[in-house]
C-alpha positions in Angstrom: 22.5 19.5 49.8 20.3 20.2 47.0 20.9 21.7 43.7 18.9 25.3 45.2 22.0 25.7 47.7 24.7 26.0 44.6 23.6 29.2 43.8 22.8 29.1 40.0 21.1 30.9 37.7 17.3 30.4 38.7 16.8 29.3 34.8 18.9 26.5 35.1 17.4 25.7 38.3 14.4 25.2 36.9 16.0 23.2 34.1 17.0 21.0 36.3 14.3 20.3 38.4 12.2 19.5 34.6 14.8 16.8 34.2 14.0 15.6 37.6 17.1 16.0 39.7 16.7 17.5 43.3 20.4 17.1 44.7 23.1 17.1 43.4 26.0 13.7 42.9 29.1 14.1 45.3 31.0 15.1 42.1 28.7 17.6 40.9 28.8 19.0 45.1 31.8 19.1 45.0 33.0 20.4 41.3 30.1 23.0 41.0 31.0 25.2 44.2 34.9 25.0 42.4 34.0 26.2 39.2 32.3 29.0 40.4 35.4 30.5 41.9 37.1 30.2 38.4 39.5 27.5 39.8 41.2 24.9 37.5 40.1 21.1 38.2 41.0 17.8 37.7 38.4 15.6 38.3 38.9 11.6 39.1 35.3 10.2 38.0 33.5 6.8 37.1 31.0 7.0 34.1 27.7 7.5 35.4 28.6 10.1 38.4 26.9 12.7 37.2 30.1 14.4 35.4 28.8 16.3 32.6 26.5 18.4 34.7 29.2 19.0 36.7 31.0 21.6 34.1 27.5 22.0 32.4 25.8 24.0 34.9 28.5 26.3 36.0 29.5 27.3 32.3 25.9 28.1 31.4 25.7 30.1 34.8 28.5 32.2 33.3 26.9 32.4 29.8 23.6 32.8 31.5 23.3 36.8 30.9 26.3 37.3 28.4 24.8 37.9 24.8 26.3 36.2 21.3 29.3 37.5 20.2 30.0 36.1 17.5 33.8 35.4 17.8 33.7 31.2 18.3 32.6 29.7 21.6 33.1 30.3 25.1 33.0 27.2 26.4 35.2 24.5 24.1 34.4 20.7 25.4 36.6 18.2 23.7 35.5 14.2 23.7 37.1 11.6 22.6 34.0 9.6 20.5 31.4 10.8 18.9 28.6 9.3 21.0 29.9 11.7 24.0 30.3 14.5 22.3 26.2 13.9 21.2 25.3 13.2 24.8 27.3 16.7 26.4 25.5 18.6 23.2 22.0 16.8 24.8 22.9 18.1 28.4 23.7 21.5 27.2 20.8 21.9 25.4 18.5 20.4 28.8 20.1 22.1 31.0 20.1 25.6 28.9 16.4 25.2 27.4 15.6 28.2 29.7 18.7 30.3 28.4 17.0 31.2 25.1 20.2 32.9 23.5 22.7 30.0 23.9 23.2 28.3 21.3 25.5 24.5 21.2 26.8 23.2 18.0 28.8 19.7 17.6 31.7 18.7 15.2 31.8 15.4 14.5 33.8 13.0 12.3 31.4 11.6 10.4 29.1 14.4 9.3 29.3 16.6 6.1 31.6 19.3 6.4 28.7 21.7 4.3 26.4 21.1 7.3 28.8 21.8 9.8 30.2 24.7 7.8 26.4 26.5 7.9 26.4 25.9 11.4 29.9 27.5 12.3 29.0 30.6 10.4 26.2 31.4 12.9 27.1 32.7 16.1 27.5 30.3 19.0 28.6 29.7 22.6 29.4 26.2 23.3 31.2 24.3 21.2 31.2 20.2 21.3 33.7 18.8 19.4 36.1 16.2 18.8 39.8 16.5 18.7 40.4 15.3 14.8 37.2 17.2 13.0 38.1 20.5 15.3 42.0 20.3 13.8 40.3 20.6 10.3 38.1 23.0 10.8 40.7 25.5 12.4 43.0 24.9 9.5 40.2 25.7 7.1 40.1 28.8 9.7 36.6 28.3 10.1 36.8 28.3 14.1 37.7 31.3 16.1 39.2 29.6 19.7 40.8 33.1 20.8 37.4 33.6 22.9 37.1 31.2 24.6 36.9 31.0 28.6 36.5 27.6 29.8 38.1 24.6 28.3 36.5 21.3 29.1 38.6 17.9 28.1 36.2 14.9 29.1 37.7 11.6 29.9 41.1 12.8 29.5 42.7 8.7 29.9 40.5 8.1 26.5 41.9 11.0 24.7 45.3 9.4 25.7 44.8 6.3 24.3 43.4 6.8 21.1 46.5 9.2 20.2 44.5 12.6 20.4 46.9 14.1 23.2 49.2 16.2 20.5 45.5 17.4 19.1 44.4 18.2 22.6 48.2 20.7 23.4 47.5 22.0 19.7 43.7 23.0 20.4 44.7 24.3 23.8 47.6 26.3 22.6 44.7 28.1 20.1 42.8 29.5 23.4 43.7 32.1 25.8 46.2 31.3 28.9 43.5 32.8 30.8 40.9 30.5 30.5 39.1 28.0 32.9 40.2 24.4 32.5 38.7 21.4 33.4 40.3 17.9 32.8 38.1 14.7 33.6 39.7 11.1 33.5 38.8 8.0 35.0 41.8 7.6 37.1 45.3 10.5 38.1 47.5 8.3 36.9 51.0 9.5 35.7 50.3 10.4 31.7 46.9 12.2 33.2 49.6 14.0 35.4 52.1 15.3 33.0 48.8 16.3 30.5 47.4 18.2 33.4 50.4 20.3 34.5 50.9 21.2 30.7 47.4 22.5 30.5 46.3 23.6 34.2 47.2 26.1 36.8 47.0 25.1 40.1 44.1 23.1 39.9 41.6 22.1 42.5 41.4 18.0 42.7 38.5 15.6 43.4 39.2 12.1 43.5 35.5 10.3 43.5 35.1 7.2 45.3 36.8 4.0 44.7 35.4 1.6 41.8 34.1 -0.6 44.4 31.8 1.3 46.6 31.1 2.8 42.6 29.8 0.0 41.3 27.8 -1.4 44.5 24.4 -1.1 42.7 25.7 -3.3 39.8 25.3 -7.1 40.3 28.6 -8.7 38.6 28.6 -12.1 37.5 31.0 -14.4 35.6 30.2 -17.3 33.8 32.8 -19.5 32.2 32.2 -21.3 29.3 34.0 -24.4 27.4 34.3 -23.0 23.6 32.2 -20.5 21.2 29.4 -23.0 20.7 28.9 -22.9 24.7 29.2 -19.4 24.4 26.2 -18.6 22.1 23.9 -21.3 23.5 24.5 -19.5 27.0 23.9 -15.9 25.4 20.9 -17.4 23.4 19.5 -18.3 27.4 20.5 -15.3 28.9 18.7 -13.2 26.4 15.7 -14.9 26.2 15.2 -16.2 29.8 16.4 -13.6 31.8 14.6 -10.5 32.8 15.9 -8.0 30.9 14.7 -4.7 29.7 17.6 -3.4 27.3 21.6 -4.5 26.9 24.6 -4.0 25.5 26.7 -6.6 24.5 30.0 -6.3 23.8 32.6 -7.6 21.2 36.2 -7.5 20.8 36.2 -6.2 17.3 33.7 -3.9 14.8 33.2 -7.4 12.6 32.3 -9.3 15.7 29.4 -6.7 16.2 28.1 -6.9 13.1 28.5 -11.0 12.9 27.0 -11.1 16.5 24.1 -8.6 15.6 22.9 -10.3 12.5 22.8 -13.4 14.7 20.9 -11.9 16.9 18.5 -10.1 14.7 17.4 -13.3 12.9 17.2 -15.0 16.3 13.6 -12.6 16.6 15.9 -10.2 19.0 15.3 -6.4 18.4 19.2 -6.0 17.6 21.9 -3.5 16.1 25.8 -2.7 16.2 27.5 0.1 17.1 30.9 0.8 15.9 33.1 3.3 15.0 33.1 2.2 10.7 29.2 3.3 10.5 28.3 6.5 8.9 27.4 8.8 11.5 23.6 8.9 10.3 23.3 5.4 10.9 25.0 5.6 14.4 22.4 8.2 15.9 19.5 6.1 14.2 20.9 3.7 16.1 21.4 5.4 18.9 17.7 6.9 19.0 16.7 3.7 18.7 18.1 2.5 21.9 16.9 5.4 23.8 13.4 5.2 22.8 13.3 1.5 23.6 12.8 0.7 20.0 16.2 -1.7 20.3 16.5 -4.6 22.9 20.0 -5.6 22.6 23.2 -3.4 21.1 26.4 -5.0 20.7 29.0 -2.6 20.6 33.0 -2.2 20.9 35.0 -0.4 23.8 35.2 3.0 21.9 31.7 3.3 20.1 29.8 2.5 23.8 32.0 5.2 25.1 29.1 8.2 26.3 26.2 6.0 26.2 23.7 7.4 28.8 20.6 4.9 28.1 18.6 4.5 32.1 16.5 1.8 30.4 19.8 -0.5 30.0 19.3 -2.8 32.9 22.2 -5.6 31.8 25.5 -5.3 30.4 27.0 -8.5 29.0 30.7 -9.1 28.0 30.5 -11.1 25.3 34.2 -10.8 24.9 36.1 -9.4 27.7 38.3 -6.5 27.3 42.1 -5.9 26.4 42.2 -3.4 29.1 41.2 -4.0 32.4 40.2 0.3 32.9 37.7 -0.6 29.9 35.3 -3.5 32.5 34.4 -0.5 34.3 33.4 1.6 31.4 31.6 -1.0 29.7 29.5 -1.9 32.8 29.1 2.0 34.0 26.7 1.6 30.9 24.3 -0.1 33.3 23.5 0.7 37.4 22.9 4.4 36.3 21.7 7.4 38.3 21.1 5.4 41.2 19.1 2.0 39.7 20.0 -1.5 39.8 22.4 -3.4 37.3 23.5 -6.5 36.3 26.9 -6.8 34.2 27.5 -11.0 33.6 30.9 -11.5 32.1 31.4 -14.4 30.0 35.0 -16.1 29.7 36.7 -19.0 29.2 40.0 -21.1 30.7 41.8 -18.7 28.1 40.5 -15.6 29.7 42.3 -16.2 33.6 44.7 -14.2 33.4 42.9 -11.3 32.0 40.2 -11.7 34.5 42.8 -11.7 37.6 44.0 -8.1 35.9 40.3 -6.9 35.9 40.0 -8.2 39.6 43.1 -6.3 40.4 42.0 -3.1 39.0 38.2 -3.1 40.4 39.3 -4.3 43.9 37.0 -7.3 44.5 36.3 -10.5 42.6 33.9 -11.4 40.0 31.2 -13.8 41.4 30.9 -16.9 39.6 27.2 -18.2 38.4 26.5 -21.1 36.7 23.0 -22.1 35.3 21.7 -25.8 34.7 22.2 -27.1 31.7 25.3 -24.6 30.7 27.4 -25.9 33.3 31.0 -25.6 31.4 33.3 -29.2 31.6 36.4 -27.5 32.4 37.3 -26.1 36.1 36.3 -23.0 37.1 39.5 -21.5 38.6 42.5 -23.1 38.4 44.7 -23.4 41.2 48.2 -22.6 39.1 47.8 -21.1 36.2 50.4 -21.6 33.7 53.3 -18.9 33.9 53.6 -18.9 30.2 50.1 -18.0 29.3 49.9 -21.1 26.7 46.3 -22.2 26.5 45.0 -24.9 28.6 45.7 -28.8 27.0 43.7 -29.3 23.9 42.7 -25.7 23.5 43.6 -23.8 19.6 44.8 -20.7 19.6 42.3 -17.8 19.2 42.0 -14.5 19.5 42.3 -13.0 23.7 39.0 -12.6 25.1 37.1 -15.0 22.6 37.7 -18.3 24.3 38.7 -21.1 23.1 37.1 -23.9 20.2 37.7 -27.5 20.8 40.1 -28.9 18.5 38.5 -30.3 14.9 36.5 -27.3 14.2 36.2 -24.0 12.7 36.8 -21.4 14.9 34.0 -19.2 13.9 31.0 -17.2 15.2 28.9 -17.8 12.1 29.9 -22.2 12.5 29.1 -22.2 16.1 25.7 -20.3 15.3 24.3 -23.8 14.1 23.6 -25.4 17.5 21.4 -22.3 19.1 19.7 -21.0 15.8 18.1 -23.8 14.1 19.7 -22.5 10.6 22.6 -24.3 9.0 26.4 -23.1 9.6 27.7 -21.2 7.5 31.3 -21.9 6.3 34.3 -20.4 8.0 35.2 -16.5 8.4 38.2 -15.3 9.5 38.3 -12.8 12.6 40.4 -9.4 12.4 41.1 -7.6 14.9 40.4 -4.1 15.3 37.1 -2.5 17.3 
């Protein structure tokens, strides 16, 4: 099938075929042909399937010969980060570049309420927003929902989990009954149920397919390592030996990025951190930064990465592995995109097995394990029992999940284990908090 055959506005046709795209993802096959009809869907989607085309396209198709009215938007996406909502307001704007009356604004956390102010008193179709900074503004009764016609929540399991879900009912309960809604999510499990028959009628479902035949372009690997020192010597290689045009590493917590970054940065790496305690300037400096291949290496946490649509990021490394296993398959979607190679390579230690098998569980397959002379780790690989009480292995200290583990007699810092790898002197002890 190609994108001709789907019966769109010629305009964003040709849009399209700018950006490069001839036919269209299974989702986007699928979804498009839907939405035309005016159906209600729920979509089951891994990042990187081509989602936000797939309620792009049709909703311009129906703004395509409407003119301004004035009211508030038409179409209303909600996201649950920032850096999403940014990469939907980008789509709209490729995809619509043809549609010379459309005009997309964003509301953000993060920017100044006078800018977005000046641009909410201008007339506009689609609004980007997300849920927290859209409550204010609608209590400040700057933002007119009684118009709108299509109602977009993107990665509906996110919105979940970071708490936005009374938001979401509130927002929703602002708009018509007889708009269009579309509700996006990772997986249908039973909270994504409930959400969805609150908020849709009878809605068409596409279920994608499974994370496994999903991530078949992406080259997984696992490497274990024996403590934090191990761990940054074995980054240190991977980063400067290994092939690689741009990365994201990732960190359990915002501090972590930061620490990790710095380290990085005075290392000779082109590197930054993303998190969500940055002002917003700083984020899309960042951000640019990373798309126009000024930046090498990002280290980021689960939420800030969220969105990230980078095609130059050929490697994803998990410097710390996630809390939740759903969140390995978001961080390496960031890699493998629109139909090129990727490599995620996990990094873990004896701490990290039972965190691992839950990640294993969830994906479907296992996690091939690589080892590299010279950073072989001491300890087993897999151990043949592991310990029913989750206590560390023998002569491991207790740190933080996902960090590994530091051998006993010595701080358990990033900054002390720096020392070995960057030729500069450690620096004494910090604390880790959690958080990210």
């Amino acid at each position: 099938m190609l994108f001709e055959h789907l019966q769109l506005d010629p305009r964003i046709l040709a849009a399209v075929a700018d950006a490069g795209y001839t036919q269209p993802t299974p989702v986007q096959a699928q979804a498009i042909p839907a939405l035309l009809t005016g159906s209600d869907l729920m979509v089951s989607s891994r990042t990187g399937s081509g989602k936000t085309a797939a309620f792009m396209l049709p909703a311009l198709h129906r703004l395509a010969n409407r003119p301004l009215t004035g009211k508030g938007p038409r179409l209303l996406v909600l996201s649950p980060t920032r850096e999403l909502a940014s990469q939907i307001t980008e789509a709209a704007k490729t995809y619509g570049k043809h549609l010379k009356h459309i005009r997309t604004i964003t509301l953000l956390g993060g920017t100044p309420y006078p800018v977005q102010n000046r641009m909410l008193a201008r007339p506009y179709d689609i609004l980007v927003a997300t849920p927290g900074r859209l409550i204010d503004q609608m209590e400040s009764r700057r933002v007119d929902l009684s118009q709108v016609e299509m109602l977009v929540l993107d990665e509906g399991d996110r919105m979940l989990d970071m708490g936005f879900i009374d938001d979401v009912k509130r927002i929703a309960a602002a708009t018509p009954e007889s708009r269009q809604t579309l509700l996006f999510s990772a997986t249908f499990d039973k909270a994504i149920a409930r959400l969805a028959e609150t908020l849709l009628r009878d809605p068409v479902r596409i279920e994608a397919t499974s994370l496994k035949a999903a991530h078949e372009n992406i080259d997984q690997r696992l490497h274990f390592v024996d403590n934090l020192a191990h761990k940054n010597r074995l980054l240190a290689h991977l980063l400067t030996s290994t092939d690689i045009n741009q990365a994201i590493v990732f960190t359990a917590t915002k501090r972590d990025a930061d620490l990790l970054a710095d380290d990085l940065s005075g290392q000779g790496h082109s590197a930054a951190a993303l998190h969500g305690d940055m002002h917003q300037g700083a984020r899309n400096r960042t951000l640019d930064g990373l798309r126009r291949g000024n930046l090498r290496v990002l280290v980021a946490t689960d939420v800030a990465a969220r969105g990230i649509d980078v095609p130059g990021i050929s490697h994803v490394i998990n410097y710390d592995l996630p809390k939740v296993a759903e969140d390995y398959v978001h961080r390496i979607g960031r890699t493998g995109r629109a139909g090129n190679k990727g490599i995620a390579i996990s990094l873990a230690s004896s701490r990290d097995y039972q965190q691992l098998q839950r990640i294993e569980r969830f994906t479907g397959s296992s996690i091939q394990v690589h080892t590299i002379e010279g950073f072989e780790p001491r300890q087993p690989i897999r151990p043949s029992a592991p310990a029913r009480s989750g206590r560390p292995p023998q002569g491991a200290r207790h740190r933080p999940a996902g960090t590994g583990a530091a051998p006993q007699g010595r701080p358990q810092d990033r900054r002390e284990a720096r020392g070995p790898w960057t030729d500069r002197p450690a620096k004494p002890p910090v604390r880790r908090r959690a958080g990210g």
